[in-house]
N, C-alpha and C positions, 0 to 999 in steps of 0.2 A: 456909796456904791459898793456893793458886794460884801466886803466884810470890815469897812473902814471903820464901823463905829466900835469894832474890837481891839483896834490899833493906835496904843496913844504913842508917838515916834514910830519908834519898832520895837516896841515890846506890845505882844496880844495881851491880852485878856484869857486866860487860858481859864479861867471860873466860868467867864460867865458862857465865852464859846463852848466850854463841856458842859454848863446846861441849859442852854439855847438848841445845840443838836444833837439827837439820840445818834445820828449817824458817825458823830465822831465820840462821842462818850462811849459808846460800844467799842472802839477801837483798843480800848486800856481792856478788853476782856480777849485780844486777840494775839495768841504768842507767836516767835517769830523760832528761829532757828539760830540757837548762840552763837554758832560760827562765823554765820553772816551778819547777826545784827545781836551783839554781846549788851544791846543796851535796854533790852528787855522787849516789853508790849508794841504792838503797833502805834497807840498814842502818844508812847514816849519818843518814839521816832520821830512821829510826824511832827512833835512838838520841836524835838530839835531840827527837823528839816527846814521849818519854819523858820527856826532863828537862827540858822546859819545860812538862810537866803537873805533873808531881811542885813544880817550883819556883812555880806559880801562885797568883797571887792568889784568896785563897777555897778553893783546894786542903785545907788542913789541917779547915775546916767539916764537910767531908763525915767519916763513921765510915769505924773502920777499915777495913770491909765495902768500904761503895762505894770508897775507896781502890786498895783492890788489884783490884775489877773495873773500876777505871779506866787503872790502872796494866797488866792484862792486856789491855784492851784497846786502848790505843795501841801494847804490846807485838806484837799480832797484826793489829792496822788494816790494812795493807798485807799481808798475807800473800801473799795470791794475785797480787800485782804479778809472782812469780815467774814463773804462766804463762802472764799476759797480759799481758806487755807488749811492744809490734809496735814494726815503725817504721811510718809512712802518710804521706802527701807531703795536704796542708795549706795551698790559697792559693801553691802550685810551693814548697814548703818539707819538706823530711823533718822531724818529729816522734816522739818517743817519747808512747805513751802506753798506757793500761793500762786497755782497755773492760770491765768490767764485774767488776772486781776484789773491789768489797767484795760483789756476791753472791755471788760463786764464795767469798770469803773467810768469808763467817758458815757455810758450810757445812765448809769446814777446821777453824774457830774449833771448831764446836760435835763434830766429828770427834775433833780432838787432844783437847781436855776429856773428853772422853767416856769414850773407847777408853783411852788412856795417860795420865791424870790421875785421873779418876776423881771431877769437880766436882759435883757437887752439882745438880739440874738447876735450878732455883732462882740460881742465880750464874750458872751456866753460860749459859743462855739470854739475862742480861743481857750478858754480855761478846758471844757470838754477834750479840747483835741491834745493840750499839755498834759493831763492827764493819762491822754490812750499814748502818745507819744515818750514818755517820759523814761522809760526804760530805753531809747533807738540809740541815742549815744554810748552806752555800753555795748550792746551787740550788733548795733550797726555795719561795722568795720569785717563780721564774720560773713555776712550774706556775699552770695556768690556777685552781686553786681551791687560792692556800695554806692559805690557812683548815681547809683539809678537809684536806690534806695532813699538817700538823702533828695534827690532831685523833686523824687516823689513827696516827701516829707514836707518841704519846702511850700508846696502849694497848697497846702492845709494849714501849716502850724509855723509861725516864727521861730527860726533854728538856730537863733542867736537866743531867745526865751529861753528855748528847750535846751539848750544847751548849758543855763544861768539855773534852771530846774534841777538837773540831772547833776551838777555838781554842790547844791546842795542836798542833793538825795543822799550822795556819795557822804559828805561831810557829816550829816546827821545821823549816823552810823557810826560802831566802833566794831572795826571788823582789819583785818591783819594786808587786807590788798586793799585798801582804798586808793593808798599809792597809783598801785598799777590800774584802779577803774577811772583816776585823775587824769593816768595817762588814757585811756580809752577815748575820751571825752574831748580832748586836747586834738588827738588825731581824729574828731569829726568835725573838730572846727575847721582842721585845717581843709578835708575833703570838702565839707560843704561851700570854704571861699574859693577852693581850685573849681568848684563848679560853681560856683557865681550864686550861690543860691545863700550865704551866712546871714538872715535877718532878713531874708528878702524870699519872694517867689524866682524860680527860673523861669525865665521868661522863655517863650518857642517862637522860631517864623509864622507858625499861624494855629488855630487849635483843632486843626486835624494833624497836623504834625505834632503837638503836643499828644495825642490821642492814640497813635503810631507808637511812638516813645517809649510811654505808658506799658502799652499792652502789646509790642513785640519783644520779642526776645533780642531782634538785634536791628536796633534800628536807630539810626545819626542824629541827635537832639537837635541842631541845627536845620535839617532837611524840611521843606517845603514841597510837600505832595499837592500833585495834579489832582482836583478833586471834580469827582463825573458823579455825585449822587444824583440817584433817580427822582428823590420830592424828599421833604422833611418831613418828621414826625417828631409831635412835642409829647413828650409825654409830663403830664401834670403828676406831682406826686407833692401830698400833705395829707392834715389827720382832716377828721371829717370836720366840716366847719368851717372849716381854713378859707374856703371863698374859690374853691377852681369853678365851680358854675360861671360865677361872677367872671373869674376870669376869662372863662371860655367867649362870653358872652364879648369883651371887650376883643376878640379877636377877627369878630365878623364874621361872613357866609364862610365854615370851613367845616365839614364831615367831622364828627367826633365816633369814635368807641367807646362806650363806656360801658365798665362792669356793672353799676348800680341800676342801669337802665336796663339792660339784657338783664337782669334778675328779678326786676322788677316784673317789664315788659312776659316772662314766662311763670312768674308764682315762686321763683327758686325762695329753696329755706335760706339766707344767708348762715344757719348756724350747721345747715349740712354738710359736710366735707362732699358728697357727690354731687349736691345739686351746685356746689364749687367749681369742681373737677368740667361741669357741664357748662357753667357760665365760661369759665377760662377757653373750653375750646370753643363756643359760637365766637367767642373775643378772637380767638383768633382767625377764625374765618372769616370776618369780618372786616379785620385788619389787611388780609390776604389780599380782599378783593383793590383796597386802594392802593395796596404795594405792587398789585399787577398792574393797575390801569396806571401807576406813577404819580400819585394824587398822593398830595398831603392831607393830613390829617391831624386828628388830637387824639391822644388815648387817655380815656379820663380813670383813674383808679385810684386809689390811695397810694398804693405803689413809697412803703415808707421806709420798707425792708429792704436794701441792697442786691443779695439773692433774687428776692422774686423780680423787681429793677432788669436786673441781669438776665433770666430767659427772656422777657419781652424785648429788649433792647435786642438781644442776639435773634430772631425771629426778623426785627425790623432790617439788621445791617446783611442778614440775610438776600435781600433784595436791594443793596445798595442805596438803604434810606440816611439820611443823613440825621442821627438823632439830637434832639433838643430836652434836656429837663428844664422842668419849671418848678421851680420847689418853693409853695406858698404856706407863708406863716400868719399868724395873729397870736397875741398874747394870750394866754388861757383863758382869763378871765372871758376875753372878747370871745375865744373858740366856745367856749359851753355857752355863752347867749346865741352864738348863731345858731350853734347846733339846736340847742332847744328851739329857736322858729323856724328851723328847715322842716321840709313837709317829713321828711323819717329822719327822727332823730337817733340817734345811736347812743345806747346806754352807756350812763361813765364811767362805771366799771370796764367798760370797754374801753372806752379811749383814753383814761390811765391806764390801762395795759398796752395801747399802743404807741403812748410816750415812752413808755419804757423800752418797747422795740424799737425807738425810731432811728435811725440811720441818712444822715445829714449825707444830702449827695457830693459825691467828689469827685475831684478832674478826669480818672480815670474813668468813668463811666460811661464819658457821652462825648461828642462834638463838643457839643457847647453846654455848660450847667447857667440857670438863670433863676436868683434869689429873689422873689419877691416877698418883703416883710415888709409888714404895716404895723409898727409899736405901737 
């Protein structure tokens, strides 16, 4: 599983991992900034991130499971340091630093697993989300509402992990505050148990209240809202292949919208940005019609990217629809066989470019999120 057959006890393989993956052999050609990390390259770090997680106190408590997606993900924490890390001048000082690494990095994470591993999406999305996550226990504590902050965290990523991550990030560095980043860490453990949430999800009265939460600014984690939606809408969202027809099909007599159909149904180019701009609004007129009459419906798109997710969604809650995702997988191998017998198939180069985009739905998006994966 994952990268056990690099691990004899706890000590890696650090040979044969550096040439087994280009992704982490490239890391020893990536500098860091002396001040904060006096112990050189990005793979020396990751190297000792590694082995001061592995060697940690409390380490061995965890199952074998979480082990090795803790182990996979200090392996990959740094990933994207590769191509983002600048120099920038700093109070008249040059600086290394690497802006926005661990998102660009849960999207590599959940790419390599996926595509050339073949992890389980269940693992997989833990180590992905450890990844994008892995820096929240240092600056956590600085957002205007940590409270919410962690709450939110919580329902995506085990914050007892993240928390076992994030001090060995700390530890595998030689830098003059690690002290004080020990302390950082220390005070999210204690926030995330005063919110119920240390290892665990918080749990809500119901998932419009969770929803509420989420996405006001001031609103009571506890509270149980009156809910008067006018009809559901699901919207499917996966890569091509993935099986929403199918799924549609198991839902019975129910109006669908779909992009591929209106594109079809009028000649659109799919590679023209207008003849896009035209599919998107017949999509929405269309949608219009069953959100006046109060009719549920399906909205069939790929819908992978979060952003584009988010004006549809916002259109739907528009009229008081109660939103549903559906977010369906299949293993790669299975997605290019399907793809290749659907009547338009969609070229690979494409849908490895849209693995690389892809954007795993979260609490905050909908009513209700619903995984369906078929390993």
């Amino acid at each position: 599983m994952l990268f056990s057959k690099y691990l004899n006890k706890k000590r890696p393989d650090w040979d044969a991992l550096v040439k087994d993956f280009e992704w982490l052999r490239i890391l020893s050609e990536v500098p860091q900034d002396p001040e904060w990390h006096a112990e050189g390259d990005v793979l020396t770090h990751t190297r000792m991130v590694c082995e001061a997680l592995l060697n940690a106190p409390g380490f061995d408590d965890y199952t074998p499971e979480q082990q090795q997606i803790l182990f996979a993900s200090a392996l990959m924490h740094d990933i994207e340091k590769a191509s983002t890390t600048q120099e920038e001048i700093r109070n008249g000082k040059v600086r290394i630093t690497s802006p926005f690494h661990a998102k660009r990095g849960e999207k590599s994470a959940r790419s390599i697993l996926y595509k050339t591993m073949g992890v389980p999406f269940r693992i997989r999305e833990q180590v992905a989300r450890l990844v994008r996550h892995h820096g929240l226990p240092l600056w956590g504590m600085e957002k205007r509402n940590a409270s919410k902050a962690v709450i939110e965290a919580s329902l995506v990523v085990d914050t007892r992990m993240l928390s076992s991550l994030c001090r060995a990030d700390i530890n595998g560095r030689i830098a003059k505050d690690n002290a004080d980043k020990l302390l950082n860490v220390d005070l999210f453990d204690e926030l995330c148990k005063e919110n119920s949430c240390f290892g665990n999800p918080r749990s809500f009265a119901s998932d419009y209240g969770r929803f509420l939460f989420l996405n006001k600014k001031e609103a009571y984690i506890d509270y149980k809202p009156f809910e008067d939606f006018t009809c559901t809408v699901t919207l499917l969202a996966g890569l091509p292949g993935a099986g929403k027809d199918t799924y549609i099909k198991s839902m019975g007599d129910i109006p669908v919208v779909s992009l591929d159909d209106i594109r079809r149904k009028n000649g659109f180019d799919p590679l023209n940005k207008k003849d896009n701009g035209r599919v998107a609004q017949m999509a929405q007129e269309e949608a219009r019609v069953f959100l006046r009459k109060k009719k549920d419906f399906v909205f069939n798109a790929t819908n992978i990217v979060a952003d584009t997710r988010a004006r549809w969604i916002s259109l739907f809650m528009e009229y008081k629809a109660r939103v549903r995702i559906v977010y369906i997988e299949v293993p790669y191998s299975t997605l290019l066989r399907q793809n290749e017998n659907r009547e338009y198939p969609v070229p690979l180069r494409a849908i490895d470019k849209m693995i690389g985009k892809l954007d795993i739905p979260q609490a905050k998006e909908a009513h209700e999120i619903e995984f369906v994966i078929r390993e």
